[in-house]
C-alpha positions as CSV (number, residue, x, y, z in Angstrom):
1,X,73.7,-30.8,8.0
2,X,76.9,-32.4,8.6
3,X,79.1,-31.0,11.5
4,X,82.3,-29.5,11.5
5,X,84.4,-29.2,14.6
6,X,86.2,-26.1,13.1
7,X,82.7,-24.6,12.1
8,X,81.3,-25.4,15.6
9,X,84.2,-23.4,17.4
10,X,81.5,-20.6,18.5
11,X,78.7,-22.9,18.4
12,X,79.6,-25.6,20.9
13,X,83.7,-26.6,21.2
14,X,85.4,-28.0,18.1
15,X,85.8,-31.6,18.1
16,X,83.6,-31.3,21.2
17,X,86.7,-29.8,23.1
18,X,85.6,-28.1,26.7
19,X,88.5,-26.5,28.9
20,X,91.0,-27.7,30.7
21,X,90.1,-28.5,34.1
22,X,90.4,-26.2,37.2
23,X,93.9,-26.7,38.8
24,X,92.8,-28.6,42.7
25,X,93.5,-26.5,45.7
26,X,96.7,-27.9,46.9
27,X,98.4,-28.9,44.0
28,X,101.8,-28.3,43.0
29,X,102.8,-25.1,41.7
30,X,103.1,-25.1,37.5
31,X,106.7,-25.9,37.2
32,X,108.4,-22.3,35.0
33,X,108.1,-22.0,31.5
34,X,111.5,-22.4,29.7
35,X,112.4,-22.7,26.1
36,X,115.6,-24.2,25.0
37,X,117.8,-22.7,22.6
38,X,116.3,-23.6,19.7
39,X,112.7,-23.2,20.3
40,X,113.4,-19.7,21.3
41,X,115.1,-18.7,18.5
42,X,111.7,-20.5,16.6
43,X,109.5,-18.4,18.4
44,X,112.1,-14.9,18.0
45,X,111.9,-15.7,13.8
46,X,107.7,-16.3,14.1
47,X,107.4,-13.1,16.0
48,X,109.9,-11.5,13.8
49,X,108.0,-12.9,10.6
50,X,104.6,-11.8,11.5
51,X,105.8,-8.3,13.0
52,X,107.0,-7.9,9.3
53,X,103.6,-7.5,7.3
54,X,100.9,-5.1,7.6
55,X,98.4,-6.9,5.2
56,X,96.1,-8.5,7.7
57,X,95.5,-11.5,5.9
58,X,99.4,-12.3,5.2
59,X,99.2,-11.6,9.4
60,X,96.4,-14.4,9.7
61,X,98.1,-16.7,7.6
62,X,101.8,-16.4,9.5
63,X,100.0,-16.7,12.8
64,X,98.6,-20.4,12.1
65,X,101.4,-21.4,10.1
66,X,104.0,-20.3,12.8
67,X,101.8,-21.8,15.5
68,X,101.6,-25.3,13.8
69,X,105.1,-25.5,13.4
70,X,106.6,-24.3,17.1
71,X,103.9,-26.7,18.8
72,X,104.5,-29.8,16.1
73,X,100.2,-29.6,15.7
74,X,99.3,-31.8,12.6
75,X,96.3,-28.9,12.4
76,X,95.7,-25.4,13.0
77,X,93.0,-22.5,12.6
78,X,92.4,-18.9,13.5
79,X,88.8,-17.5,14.1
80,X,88.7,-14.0,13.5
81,X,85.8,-11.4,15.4
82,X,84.7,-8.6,13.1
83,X,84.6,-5.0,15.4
84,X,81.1,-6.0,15.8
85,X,82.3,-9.2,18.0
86,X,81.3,-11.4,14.9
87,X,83.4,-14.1,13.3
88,X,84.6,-12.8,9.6
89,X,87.4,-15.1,8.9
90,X,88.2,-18.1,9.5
91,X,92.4,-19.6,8.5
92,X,93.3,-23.1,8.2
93,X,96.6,-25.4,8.3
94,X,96.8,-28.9,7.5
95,X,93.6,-29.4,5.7
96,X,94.3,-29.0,2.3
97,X,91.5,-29.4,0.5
98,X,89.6,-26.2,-0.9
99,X,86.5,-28.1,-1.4
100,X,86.2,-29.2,2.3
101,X,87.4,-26.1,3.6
102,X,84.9,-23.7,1.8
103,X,81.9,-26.2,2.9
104,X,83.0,-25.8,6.3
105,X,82.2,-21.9,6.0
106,X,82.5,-19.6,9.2
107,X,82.2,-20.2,12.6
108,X,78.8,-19.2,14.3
109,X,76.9,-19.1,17.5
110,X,77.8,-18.9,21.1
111,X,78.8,-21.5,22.8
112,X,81.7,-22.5,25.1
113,X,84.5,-21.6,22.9
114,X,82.5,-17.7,23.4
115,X,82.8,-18.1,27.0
116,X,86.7,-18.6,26.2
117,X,86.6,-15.7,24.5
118,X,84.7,-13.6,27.3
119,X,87.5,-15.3,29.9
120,X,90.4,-14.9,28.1
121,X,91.9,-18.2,29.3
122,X,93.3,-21.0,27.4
123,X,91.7,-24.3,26.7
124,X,93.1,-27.7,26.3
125,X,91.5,-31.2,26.0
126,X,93.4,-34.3,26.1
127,X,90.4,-36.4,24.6
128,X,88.0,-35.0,22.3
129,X,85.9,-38.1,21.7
130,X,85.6,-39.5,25.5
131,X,83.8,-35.9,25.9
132,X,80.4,-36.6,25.9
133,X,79.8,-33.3,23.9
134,X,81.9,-34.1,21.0
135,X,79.7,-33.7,17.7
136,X,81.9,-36.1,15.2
137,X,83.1,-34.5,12.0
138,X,81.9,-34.1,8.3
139,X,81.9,-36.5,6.1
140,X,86.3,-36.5,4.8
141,X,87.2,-34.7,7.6
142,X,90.3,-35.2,9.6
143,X,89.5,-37.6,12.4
144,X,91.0,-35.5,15.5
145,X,92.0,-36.3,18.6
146,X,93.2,-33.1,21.3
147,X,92.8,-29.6,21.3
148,X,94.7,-26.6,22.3
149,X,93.1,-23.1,22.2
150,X,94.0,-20.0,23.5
151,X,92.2,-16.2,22.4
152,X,94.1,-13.6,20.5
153,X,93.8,-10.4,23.0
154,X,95.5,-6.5,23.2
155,X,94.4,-4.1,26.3
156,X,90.8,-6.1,26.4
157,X,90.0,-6.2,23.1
158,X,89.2,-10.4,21.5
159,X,90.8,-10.2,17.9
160,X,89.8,-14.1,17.5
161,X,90.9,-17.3,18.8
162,X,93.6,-19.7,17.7
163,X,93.1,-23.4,17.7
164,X,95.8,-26.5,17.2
165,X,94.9,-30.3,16.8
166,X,97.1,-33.1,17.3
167,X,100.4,-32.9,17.8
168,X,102.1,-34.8,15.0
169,X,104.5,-37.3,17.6
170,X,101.0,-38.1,19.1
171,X,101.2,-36.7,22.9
172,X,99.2,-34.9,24.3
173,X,99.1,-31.1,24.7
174,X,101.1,-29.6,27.4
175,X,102.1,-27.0,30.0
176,X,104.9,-25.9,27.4
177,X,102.9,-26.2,24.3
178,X,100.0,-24.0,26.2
179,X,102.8,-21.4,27.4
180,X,104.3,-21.1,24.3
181,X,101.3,-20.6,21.9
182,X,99.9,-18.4,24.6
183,X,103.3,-16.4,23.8
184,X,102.6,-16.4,20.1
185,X,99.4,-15.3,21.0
186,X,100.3,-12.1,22.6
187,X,102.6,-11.1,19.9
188,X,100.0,-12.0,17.2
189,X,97.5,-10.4,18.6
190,X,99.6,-7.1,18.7
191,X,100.2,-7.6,15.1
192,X,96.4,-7.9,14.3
193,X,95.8,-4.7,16.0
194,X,98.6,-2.7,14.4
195,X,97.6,-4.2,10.8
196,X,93.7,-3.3,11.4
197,X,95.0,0.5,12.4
198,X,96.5,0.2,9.3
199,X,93.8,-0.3,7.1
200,X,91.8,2.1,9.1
201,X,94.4,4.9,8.2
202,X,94.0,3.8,4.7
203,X,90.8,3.7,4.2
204,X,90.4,7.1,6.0
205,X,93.5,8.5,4.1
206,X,91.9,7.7,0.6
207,X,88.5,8.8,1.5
208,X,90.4,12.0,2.6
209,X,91.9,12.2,-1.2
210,X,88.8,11.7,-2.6
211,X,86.8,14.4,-0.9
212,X,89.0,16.7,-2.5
213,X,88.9,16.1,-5.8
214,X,86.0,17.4,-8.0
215,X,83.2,16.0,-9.5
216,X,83.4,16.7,-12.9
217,X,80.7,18.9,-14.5
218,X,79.2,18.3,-17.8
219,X,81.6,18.5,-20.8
220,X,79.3,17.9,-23.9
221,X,79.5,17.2,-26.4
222,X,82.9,16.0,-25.0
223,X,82.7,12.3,-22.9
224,X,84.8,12.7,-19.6
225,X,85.6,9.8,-17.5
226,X,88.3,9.9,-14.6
227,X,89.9,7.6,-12.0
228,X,92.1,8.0,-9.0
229,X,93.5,5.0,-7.3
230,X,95.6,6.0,-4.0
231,X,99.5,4.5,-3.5
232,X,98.8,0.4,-2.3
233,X,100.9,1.6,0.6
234,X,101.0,3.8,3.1
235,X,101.7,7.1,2.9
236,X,99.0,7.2,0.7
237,X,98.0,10.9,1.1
238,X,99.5,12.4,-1.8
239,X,99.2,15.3,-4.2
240,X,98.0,14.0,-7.5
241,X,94.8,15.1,-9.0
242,X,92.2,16.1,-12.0
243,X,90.2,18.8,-12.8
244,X,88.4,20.0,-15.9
245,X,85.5,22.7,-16.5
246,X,84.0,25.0,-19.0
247,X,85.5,28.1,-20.0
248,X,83.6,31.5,-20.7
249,X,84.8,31.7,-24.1
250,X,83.5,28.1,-24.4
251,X,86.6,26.1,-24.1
252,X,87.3,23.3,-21.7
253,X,90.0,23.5,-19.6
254,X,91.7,20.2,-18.2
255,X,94.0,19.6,-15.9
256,X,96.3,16.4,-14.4
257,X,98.8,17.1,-11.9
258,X,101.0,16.2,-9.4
259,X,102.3,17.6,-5.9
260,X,105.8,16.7,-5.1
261,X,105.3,14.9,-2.1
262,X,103.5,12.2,-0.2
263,X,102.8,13.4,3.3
264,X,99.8,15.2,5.4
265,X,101.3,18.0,3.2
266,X,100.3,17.3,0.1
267,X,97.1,16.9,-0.3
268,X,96.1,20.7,1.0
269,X,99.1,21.7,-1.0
270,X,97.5,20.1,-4.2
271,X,93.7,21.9,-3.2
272,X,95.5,24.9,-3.1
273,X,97.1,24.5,-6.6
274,X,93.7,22.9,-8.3
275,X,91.9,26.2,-6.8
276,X,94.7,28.8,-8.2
277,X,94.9,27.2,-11.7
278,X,91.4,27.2,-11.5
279,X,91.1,31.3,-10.8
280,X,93.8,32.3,-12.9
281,X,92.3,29.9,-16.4
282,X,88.9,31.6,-15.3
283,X,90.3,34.9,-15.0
284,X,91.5,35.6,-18.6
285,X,90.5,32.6,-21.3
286,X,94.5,32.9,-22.5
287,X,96.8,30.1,-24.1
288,X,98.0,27.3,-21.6
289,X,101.3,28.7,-21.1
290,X,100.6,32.0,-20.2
291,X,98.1,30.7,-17.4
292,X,100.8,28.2,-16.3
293,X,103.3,31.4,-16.2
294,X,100.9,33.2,-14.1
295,X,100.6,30.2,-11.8
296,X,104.3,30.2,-11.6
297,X,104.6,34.1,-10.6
298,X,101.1,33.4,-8.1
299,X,103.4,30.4,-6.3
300,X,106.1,33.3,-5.6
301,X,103.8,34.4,-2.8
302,X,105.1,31.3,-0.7
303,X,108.0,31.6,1.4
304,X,108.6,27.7,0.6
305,X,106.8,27.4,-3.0
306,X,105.5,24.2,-3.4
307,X,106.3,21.9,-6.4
308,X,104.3,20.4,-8.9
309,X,104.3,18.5,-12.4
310,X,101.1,18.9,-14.5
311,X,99.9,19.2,-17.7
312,X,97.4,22.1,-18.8
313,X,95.0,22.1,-21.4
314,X,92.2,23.9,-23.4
315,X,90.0,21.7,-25.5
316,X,88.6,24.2,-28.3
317,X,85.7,23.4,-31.2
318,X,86.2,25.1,-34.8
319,X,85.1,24.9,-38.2
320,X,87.8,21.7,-38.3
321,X,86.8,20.1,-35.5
322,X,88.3,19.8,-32.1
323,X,91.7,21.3,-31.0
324,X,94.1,20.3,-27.7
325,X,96.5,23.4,-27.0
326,X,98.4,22.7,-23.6
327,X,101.4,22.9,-21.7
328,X,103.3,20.3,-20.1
329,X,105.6,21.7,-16.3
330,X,107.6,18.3,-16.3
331,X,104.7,16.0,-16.5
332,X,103.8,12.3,-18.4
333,X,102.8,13.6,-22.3
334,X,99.4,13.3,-22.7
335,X,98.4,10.1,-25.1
336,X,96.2,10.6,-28.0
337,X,94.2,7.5,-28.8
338,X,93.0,7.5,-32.3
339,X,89.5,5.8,-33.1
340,X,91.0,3.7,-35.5
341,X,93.4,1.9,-32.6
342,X,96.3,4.2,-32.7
343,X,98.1,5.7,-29.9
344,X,101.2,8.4,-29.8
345,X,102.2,11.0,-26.8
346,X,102.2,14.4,-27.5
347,X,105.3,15.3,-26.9
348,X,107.1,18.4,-28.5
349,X,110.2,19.4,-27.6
350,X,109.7,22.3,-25.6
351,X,109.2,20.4,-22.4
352,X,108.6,22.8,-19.3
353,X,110.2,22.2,-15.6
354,X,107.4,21.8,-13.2
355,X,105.7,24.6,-11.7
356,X,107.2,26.2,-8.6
357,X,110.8,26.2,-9.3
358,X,111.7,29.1,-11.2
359,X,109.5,31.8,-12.1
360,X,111.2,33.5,-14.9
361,X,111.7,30.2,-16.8
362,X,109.3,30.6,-19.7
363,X,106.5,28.3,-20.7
364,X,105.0,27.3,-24.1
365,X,101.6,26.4,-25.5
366,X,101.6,24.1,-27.8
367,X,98.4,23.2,-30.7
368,X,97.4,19.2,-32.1
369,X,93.9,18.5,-33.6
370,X,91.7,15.9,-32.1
371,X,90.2,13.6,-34.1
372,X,86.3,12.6,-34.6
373,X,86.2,9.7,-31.9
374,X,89.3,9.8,-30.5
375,X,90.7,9.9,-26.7
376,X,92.9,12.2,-25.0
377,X,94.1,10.4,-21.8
378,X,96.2,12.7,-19.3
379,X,97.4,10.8,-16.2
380,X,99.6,10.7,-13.1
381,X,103.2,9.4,-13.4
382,X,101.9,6.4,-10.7
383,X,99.8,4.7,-13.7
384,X,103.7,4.0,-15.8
385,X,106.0,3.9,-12.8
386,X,107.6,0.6,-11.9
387,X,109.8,-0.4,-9.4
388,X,112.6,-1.5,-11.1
389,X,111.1,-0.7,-14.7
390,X,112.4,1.8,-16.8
391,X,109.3,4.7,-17.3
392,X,109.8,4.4,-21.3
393,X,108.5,0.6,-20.6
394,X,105.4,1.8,-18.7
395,X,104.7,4.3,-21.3
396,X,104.9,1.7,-24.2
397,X,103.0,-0.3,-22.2
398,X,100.4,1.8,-21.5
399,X,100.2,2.7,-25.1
400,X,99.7,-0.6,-26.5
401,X,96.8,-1.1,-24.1
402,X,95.1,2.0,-24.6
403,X,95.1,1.6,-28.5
404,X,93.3,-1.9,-28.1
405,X,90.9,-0.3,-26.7
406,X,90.3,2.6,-28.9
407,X,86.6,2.0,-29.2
408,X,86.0,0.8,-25.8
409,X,84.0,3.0,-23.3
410,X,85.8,5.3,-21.5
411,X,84.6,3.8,-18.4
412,X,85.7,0.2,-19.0
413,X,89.0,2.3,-20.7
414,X,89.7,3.7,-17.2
415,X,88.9,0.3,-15.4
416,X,91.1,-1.4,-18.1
417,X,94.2,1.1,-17.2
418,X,93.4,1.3,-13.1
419,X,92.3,-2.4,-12.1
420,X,91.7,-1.2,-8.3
421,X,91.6,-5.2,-7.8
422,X,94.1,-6.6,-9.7
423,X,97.1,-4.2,-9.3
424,X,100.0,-2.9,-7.0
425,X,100.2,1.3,-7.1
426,X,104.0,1.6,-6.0
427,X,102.6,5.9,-6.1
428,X,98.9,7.3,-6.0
429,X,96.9,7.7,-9.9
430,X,95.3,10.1,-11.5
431,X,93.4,9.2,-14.9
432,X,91.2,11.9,-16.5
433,X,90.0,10.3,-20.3
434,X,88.2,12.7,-22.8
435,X,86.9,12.0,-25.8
436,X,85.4,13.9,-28.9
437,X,82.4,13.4,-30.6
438,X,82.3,12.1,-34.9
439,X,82.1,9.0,-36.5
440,X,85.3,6.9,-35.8
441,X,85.7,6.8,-39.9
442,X,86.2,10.1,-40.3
């Protein structure tokens, strides 16, 4: 197998770099590191620029890019240790081909370039190939001639290494060119930290969300699919949420709604709601808008009421098929998707102020069949809001894409409408999809 000299970097040293030799006992003093006025104000805008993002690998990429160009290297790359002191990553400037850089693969092993890691100290080679441990490079590699590394650190913890190649006016690395990625360093590796404590506290803030809402029972003869897809940015604890269950008289209630809010606040606040609706539609079997009353009168009991949109629903089974009766406290309409590839929002004109506000204000119920084979979609404002975008334009496009896929499975519906891997959520989704049983052409 060919070698690489960037694959080799925990192996044995890339390009078959070791450090820098000891400074001799007696030798003059390293003069003081001083940038002139422009270099600074270089290295203040790199700082500045990787400060600015908290997606990790935007960080990774600004790191190597804004090393490359203060130092003048014709080549970079950034080695990055997994928590488990492995190397998961590896970023590259100046070799642009994505054939040769995907063969190179990961960093592995041992090796000096570890020991540089345990040591936390720069290393710099003048010559790579008069070393006698130099290794050569694949076949259409770059042919490279010096070295200058230095490890990514914060209060003892190795976040990777960062490697330069060749300066392009061909001199060698020096004293200023060590000081001054060592520099970088420090600031990078403070912005490698803070973006990995970011996507800890959004990892743990979704699985939070998660844990409270419900698994949904079974509906039959009703299919139930749902989806919930947290903001893309923090704060991403927030107050939307599902629910749907069987009613003693037989009916199924469903629920989507939404706690104003998107703090540490809202996602007890929105339990506390899902529970009370819950209760109070258990309690009596009544018309939507009675229930939502009673959750109105129930949220008096607060000194500071929280608020909420949501629309609430009872999905009833008669001689004529299948019924929706709900009512709608200042949410999205729900969509009806007919078998056939139609699609129109329920939306009367009675539309109710969301719950929590006023008490006294009165709610409606209001009654549309549902028919054989179609899908009723309720959803969180976040799935049709746009920065930007006018809400009408999310809604029509939201429609046009659910009617396409009319006869689709509701779980590749949901995936269709929440693409968790192809999409931006400027605010957290809810999705909850039910659909009733027939022949589609009935």
């Amino acid at each position: 197998m060919a070698h690489d000299p960037w694959q080799r970097s925990y192996d044995s040293p890339p390009f078959g770099a070791v450090p820098a030799d000891e400074p001799q006992q007696g030798a003059a003093p390293a003069s003081p590191f001083v940038l002139g006025p422009q270099r600074l104000r270089r290295l203040l805008g790199a700082v500045a620029a990787i400060s600015a993002d908290m997606d990790i690998r935007a960080v990774l990429h600004r790191i190597v890019e804004a090393a490359t160009d203060l130092v003048g290297a014709r080549y970079g790359a950034l080695g990055v240790l997994g928590d488990d002191g492995a190397v998961t990553d590896l970023i590259t400037v100046g070799i642009d081909d994505p054939h040769l850089c995907a063969a190179m693969g990961l960093p592995q092993g041992h090796g000096l370039l570890h020991t540089l890691v345990a040591d936390r100290r720069p290393l710099r080679v003048s010559d790579v190939a008069a070393h006698p441990r130099s290794a050569g490079f694949p076949a259409g590699h770059p042919v490279m001639r010096t070295l200058l590394g230095v490890p990514l650190t914060v209060r003892g913890t190795v976040y990777g290494d960062l490697y330069l190649a060749d300066k392009t006016d061909g001199t060698p690395f020096d004293d200023d060119d060590e000081n001054l990625l060592t520099t970088l360093a420090s600031a990078a590796s403070i912005s490698i930290e803070n973006a990995r404590l970011y996507e800890h506290l959004k990892r743990a803030a979704e699985h939070f969300q998660r844990r409270m809402l419900p698994v949904l029972p079974d509906l039959s003869p009703l299919q139930a699919a749902v989806r919930y897809e947290p903001a893309s940015e923090l704060p991403r604890l927030g107050g939307d949420w599902y629910d749907a269950m069987v009613l003693p008289d037989g009916a199924t209630c469903v629920v989507v709604g939404d706690v104003t809010g998107h703090d540490v606040e809202a996602a007890p606040l929105m339990g506390q709601l899902r529970n009370m609706l819950r209760a109070l539609a258990f309690d009596r079997c009544e018309p939507p808008g009675p229930t939502v009353s009673r959750l109105d009168r129930a949220l008096t009991m607060f000194e500071d009421p929280p608020m909420a949109t949501l629309v609430f629903g009872r999905i009833e089974s008669g001689p004529d098929g299948h019924t929706f009766s709900w009512s709608n406290a200042g949410h999205p309409p729900p969509l009806l998707i007919g078998a056939v590839g139609s699609a129109r929002y329920l939306a009367p004109a009675q539309h109710g102020i969301p719950v929590g506000i006023d008490a006294s204000v009165p709610r409606f119920s209001h009654v549309h069949p549902l028919p054989p084979a179609s899908t009723l979609l309720l959803f969180t404002d976040g799935l049709v809001e746009r920065r930007g975008q006018d809400i009408d334009a999310g809604l029509g496009d939201l429609a046009e894409q659910a009617a396409a896929l009319a006869r689709a499975p509701l779980d590749d519906l949901c995936d269709a409408l929440v693409p968790r891997s192809r999409r931006v959520f400027d605010d957290d989704v809810a999705v909850l999809a039910l659909r009733t049983p027939g022949d589609p052409a009935q």
